[in-house]
C-alpha positions in Angstrom: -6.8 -15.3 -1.0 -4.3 -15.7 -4.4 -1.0 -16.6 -2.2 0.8 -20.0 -1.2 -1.4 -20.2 2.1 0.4 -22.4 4.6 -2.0 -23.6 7.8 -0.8 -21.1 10.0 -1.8 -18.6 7.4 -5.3 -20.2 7.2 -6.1 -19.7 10.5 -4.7 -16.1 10.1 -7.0 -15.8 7.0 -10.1 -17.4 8.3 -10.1 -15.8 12.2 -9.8 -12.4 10.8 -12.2 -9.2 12.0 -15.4 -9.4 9.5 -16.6 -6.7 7.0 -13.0 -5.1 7.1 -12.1 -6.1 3.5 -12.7 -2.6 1.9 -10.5 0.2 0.0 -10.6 2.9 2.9 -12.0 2.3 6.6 -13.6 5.4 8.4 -14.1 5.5 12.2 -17.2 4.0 11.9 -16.6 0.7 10.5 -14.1 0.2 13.8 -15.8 1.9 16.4 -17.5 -1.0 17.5 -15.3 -3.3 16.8 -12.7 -1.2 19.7 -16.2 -1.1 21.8 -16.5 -5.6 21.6 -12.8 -5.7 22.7 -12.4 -2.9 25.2 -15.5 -5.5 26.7 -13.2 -8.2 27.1 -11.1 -9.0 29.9 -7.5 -8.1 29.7 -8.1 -4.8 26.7 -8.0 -1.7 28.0 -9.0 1.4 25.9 -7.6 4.4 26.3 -8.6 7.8 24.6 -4.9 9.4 24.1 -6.1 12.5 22.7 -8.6 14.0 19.9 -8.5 15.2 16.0 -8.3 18.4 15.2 -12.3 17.8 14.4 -12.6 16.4 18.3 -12.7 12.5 17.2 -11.4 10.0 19.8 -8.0 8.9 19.3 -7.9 4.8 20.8 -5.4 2.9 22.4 -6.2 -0.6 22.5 -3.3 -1.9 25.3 -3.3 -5.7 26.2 -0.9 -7.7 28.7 1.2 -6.7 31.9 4.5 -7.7 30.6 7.8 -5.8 31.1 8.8 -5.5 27.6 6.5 -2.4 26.0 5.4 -2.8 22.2 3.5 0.1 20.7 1.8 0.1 17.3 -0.4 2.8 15.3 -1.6 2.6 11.3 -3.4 4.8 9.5 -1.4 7.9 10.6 -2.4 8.9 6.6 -6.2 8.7 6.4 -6.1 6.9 3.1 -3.9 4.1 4.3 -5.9 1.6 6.0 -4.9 -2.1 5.2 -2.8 -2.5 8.8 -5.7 -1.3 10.8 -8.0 -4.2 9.7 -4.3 -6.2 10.3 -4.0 -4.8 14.1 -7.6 -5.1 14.5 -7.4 -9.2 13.8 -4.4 -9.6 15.8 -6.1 -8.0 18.9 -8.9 -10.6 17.9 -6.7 -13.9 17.7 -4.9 -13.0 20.2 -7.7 -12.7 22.5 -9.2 -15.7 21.2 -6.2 -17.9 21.6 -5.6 -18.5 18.1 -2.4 -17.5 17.2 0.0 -20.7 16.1 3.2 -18.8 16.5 2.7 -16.5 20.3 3.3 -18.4 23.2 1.0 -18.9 26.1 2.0 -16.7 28.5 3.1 -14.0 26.2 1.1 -11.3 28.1 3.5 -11.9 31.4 5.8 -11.0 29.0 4.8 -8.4 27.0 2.5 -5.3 26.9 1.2 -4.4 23.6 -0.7 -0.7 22.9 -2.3 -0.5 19.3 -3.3 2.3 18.2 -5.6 1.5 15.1 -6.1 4.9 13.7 -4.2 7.9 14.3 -5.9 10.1 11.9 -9.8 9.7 11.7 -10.6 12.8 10.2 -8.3 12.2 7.4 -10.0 8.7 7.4 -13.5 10.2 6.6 -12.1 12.7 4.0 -10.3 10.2 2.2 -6.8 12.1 2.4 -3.4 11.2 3.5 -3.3 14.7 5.4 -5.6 15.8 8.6 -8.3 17.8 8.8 -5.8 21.0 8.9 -4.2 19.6 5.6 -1.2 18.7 7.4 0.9 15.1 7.2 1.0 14.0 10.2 4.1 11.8 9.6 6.1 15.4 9.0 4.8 17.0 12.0 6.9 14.9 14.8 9.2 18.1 15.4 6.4 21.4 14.6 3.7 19.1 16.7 1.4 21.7 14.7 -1.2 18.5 14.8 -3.4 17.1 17.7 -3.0 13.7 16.4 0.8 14.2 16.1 0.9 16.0 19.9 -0.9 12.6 20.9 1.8 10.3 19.5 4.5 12.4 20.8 2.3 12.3 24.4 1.9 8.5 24.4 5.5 7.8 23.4 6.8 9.7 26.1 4.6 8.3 28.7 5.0 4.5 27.4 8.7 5.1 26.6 8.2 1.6 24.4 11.0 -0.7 23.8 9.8 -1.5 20.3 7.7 1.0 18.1 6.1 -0.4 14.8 4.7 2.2 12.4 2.1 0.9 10.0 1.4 2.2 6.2 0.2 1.7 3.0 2.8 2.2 -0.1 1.3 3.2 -3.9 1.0 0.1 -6.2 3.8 0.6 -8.3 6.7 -0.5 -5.7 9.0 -3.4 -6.8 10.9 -5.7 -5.1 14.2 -5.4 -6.3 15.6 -4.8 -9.9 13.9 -8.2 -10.7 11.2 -9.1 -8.4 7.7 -8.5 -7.9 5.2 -6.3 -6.8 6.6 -5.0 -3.3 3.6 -6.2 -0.9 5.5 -5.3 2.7 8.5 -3.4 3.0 10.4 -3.2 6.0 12.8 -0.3 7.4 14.7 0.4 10.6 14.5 4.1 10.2 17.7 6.1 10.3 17.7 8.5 13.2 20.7 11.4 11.8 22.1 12.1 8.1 25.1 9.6 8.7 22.3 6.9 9.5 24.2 6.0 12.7 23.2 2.1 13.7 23.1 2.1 17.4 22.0 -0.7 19.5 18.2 0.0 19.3 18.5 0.1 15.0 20.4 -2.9 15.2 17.7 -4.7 17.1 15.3 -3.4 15.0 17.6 -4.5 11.8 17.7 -7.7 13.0 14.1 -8.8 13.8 13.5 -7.1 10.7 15.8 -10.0 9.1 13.6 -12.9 11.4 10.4 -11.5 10.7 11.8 -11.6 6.7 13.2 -15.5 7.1 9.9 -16.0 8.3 7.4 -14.8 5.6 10.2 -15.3 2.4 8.8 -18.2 1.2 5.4 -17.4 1.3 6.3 -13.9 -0.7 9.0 -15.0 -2.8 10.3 -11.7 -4.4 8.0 -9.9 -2.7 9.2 -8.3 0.2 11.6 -5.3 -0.5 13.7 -2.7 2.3 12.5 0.8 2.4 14.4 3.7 1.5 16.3 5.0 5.0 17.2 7.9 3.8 16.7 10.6 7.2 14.0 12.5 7.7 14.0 14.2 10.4 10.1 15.3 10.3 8.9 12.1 10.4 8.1 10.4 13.8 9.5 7.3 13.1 13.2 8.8 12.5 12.5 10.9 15.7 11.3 7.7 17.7 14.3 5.6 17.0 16.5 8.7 17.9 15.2 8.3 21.5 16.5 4.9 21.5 13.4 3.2 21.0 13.9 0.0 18.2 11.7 1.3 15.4 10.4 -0.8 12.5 8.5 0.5 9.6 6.3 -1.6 7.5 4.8 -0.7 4.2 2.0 -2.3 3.1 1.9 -3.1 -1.0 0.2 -4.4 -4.2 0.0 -8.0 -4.5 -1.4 -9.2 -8.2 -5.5 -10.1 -8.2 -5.7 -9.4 -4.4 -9.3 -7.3 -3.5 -8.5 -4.5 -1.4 -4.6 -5.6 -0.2 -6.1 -8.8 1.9 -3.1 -10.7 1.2 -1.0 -7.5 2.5 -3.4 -6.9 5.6 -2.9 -11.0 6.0 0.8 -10.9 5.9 1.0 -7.8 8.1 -0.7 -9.9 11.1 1.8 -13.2 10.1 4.8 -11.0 10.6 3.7 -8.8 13.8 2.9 -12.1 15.4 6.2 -13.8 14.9 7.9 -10.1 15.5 5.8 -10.7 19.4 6.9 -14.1 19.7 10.1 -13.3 18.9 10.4 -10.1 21.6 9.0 -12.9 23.6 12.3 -14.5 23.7 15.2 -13.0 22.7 17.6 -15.3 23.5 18.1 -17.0 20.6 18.8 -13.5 18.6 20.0 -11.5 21.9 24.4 -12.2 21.4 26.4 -9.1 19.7 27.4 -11.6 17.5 23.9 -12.9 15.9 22.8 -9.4 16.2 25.2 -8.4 13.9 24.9 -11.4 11.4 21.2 -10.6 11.0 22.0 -6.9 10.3 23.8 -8.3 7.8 20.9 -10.4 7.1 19.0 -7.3 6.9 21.0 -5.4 3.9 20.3 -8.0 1.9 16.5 -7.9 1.4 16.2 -5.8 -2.1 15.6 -2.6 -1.9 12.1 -0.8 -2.9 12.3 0.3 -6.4 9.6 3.2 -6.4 7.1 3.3 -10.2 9.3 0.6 -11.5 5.8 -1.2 -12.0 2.9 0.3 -14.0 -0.4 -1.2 -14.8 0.3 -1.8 -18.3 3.1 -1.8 -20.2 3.0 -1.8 -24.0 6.6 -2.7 -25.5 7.7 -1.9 -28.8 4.4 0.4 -30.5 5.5 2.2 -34.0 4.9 5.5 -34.7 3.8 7.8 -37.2 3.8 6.1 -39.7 6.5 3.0 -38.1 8.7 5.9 -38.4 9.8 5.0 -34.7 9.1 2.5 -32.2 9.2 2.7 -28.3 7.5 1.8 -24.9 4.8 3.1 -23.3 3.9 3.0 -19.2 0.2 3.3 -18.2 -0.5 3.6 -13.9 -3.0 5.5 -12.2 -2.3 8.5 -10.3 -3.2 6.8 -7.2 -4.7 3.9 -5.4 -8.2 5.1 -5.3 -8.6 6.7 -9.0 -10.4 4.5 -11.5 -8.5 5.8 -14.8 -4.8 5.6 -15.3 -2.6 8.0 -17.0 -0.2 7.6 -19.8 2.7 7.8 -17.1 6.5 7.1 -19.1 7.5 7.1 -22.7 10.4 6.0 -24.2 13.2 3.2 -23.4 11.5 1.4 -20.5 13.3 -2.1 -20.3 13.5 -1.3 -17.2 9.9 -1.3 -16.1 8.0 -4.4 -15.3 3.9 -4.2 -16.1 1.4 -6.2 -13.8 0.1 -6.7 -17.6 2.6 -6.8 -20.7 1.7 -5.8 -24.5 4.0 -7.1 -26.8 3.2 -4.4 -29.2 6.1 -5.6 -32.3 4.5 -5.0 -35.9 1.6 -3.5 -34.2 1.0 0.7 -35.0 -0.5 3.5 -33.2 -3.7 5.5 -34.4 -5.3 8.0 -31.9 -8.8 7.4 -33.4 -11.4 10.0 -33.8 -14.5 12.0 -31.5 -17.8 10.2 -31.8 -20.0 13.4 -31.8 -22.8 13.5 -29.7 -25.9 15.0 -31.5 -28.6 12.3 -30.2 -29.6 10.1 -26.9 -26.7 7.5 -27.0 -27.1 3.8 -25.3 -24.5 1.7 -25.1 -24.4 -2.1 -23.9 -20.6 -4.1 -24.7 -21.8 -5.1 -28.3 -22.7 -1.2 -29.3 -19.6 -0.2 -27.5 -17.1 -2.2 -29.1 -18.7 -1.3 -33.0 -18.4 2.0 -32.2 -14.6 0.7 -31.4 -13.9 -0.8 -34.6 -15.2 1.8 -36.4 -12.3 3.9 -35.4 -14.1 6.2 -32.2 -11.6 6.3 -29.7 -13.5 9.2 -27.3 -17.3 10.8 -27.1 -17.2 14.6 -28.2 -20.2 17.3 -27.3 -23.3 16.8 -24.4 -22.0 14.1 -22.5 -25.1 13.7 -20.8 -26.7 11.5 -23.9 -24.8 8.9 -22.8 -26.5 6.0 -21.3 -23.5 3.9 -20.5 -25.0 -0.1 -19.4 -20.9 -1.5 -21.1 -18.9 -2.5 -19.0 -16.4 -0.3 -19.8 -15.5 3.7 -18.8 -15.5 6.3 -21.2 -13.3 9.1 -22.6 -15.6 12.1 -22.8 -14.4 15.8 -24.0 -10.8 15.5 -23.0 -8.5 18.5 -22.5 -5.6 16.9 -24.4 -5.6 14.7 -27.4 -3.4 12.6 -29.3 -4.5 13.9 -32.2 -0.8 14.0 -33.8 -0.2 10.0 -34.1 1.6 10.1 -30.7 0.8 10.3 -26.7 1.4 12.3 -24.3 2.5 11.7 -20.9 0.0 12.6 -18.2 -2.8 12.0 -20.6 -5.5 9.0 -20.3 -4.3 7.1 -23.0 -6.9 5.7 -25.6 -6.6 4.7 -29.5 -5.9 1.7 -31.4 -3.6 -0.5 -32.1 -3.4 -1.2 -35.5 -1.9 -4.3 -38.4 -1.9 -4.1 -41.5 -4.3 -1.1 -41.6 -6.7 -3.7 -39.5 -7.7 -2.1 -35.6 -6.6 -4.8 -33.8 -6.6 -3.4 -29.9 -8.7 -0.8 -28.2 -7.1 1.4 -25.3 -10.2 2.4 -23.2 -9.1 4.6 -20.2 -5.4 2.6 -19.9 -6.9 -1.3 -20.2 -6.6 -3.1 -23.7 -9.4 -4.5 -25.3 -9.1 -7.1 -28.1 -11.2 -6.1 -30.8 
């Protein structure tokens, strides 16, 4: 795992759930996993309620405490990286290898997880449900079975704490200056004038703990969400019942195979949040309360598609006629081209990869037409490159493609003009002294 592991992090790391470490997790690949711990003693499963395609909804509950902690992820069925986080918290827990939660935590505490709200969006691959609906905008319609079975369980559990578990896109930055955003935290607003009552404050405040805790391990890489209302969503409706309500956002972190360093800091922050409702006594006075609000405000704020992929700086045009900067991202987590997504003065943006494009022009590049069977390895691939073919024109189905590399084939749109055009997959040259230096092949850069 690329991050500044510290021991407690390596146990984290090294005890978590097995074959969990994928882009999107479907019912199946937990199903047994809830089965092995609903086995144990001291895990109760519950079946809250069903899809609107009739698939059990779990509750994973554990502990006899007073204090009531709920949890659900993957209300959006193509945000999975704190299920596989809940999921190895259940399992360290239960295994007694948690550095930071104290022994007799479950006197104190009773902890229901639900690990995924939404399992027909989970199969499909979508955000929505199976009725096309978002879930996390249905807390006041309640047009959704899964959202009627939230709203149920809240009501029945009446939780003193409420964590609600996502995914955020890749291009989130922490701060004006910082890094990729890889958690964001929010104590949801629960009106327009974003009111702090007691319950936000305590949610503000072991916001700020759980931040002092993991800082150093994510330096300027942690950001605040966004509180503006909404009154749709069910975390804003939670925490206007008086329940504390904490939001966390799981992110990009650079080199890091299907967000494993997020899904690893999501369970190093949940178990010092429980070892912290464990005790409150060192946080519970008005007075540090309000210090670690204050504490609170001053994690950066999420800067949303202030990253992109790539980020060429200073490219001429027609003819060095102009120069200016170009932002490529993909149109979402899970699509394996990106887009030509900003154009123009973008000092502003930070790229997980930077082109230093000064002296350096732009030439589109022509169709290589396909008349005859075409193979290509890397070598073939990148002489077809330097010869000036930036894209494959006619029956695509010639193509034998054994590169390593994707290919443009037919496109709609063409920068056939000397510039780009936002929204398009960006390919081309970049060209010195008349000499084809880089290839753009569906938004990566390839020295040729």
């Amino acid at each position: 795992m690329d991050i500044l592991l510290s021991d407690e992090l390596k146990t984290l790391y090294e005890h978590r759930v097995i074959n969990l470490d994928k882009q999107q997790l479907m019912p199946a690949d937990i199903s047994a996993i809830i089965d092995d711990f609903a086995s144990l003693d001291g895990i109760r499963n519950t079946i809250i309620g069903h899809s609107f395609c009739g698939q059990p909804i779990s509750c994973l509950s554990m502990g006899n405490g007073p204090k009531k902690i709920l949890m659900w992820t993957q209300m959006h069925g193509d945000e999975s990286t704190a299920t596989a986080a809940v999921l190895d918290i259940i399992q360290l827990v239960t295994a007694k290898l948690s550095p930071s939660l104290s022994a007799n935590w479950f006197e104190l505490l009773t902890i229901y997880i639900i690990p995924m709200l939404n399992p027909d969006g989970a199969v499909a691959g979508t955000r929505e449900n199976a009725q096309g609906i978002d879930i996390n905008r249905d807390a006041m319609a309640l047009q959704t079975p899964e959202g009627q079975a939230l709203d149920a369980f809240v009501n029945k559990v009446n939780p003193d704490f409420a964590f609600n578990l996502h995914d955020q896109h890749d291009y989130y930055r922490c701060g004006k200056d910082g890094k990729s955003s890889t958690l964001a935290f929010l104590a949801p607003a629960f009106d327009a004038k974003k009111t702090i009552d007691p319950a936000r404050q305590k949610a503000m405040a072991l916001i700020a703990l759980m931040h002092a805790q993991a800082d150093s391990l994510l330096p300027e890489g942690i950001a605040r969400y966004d509180d503006e209302f909404s009154a749709r969503s069910f975390g804003d409706r939670i925490a206007l019942r008086g329940i504390s309500t904490i939001l966390i956002e799981s992110g990009h972190y650079p080199n890091a195979h299907y967000r494993q360093v997020a899904r690893t800091m999501n369970v190093f922050v949940l178990l010092h949040a429980l070892a912290m409702l464990c005790d409150e006594s060192d946080w519970a006075s008005d007075e540090t309360r309000k210090k670690l609000e204050m504490e609170y405000w001053k994690i950066p704020e999420n800067q949303e598609h202030k990253l992109c992929d790539l980020l060429i700086k200073g490219l001429s045009f027609a003819g060095s006629s102009y120069t200016t900067d170009i932002a490529i991202r993909k149109k979402s987590r899970f699509e394996p081209f990106a887009i030509i997504a900003d154009i123009g003065d973008l000092h502003e943006q930070h790229g997980l990869s930077t082109v230093d494009a000064l002296g350096y022009t732009y030439d589109p590049g022509r169709p290589y037409l396909l008349q005859k069977a075409l193979y290509l390895t890397n070598e073939s691939y990148i002489g077809l490159l330097q010869q000036g073919f930036s894209h494959f024109a006619g029956n695509v189905g010639l193509i034998t493609n054994d590169s390593d590399y994707k290919v443009i084939e037919n496109p709609q749109y063409w920068h056939d003009d000397k510039k780009m055009i936002k929204g398009v997959t960006p390919a081309g040259f970049l060209c010195k002294n008349g000499e084809r230096k880089y290839a753009l092949v569906m938004g990566e850069i390839l020295s040729l």
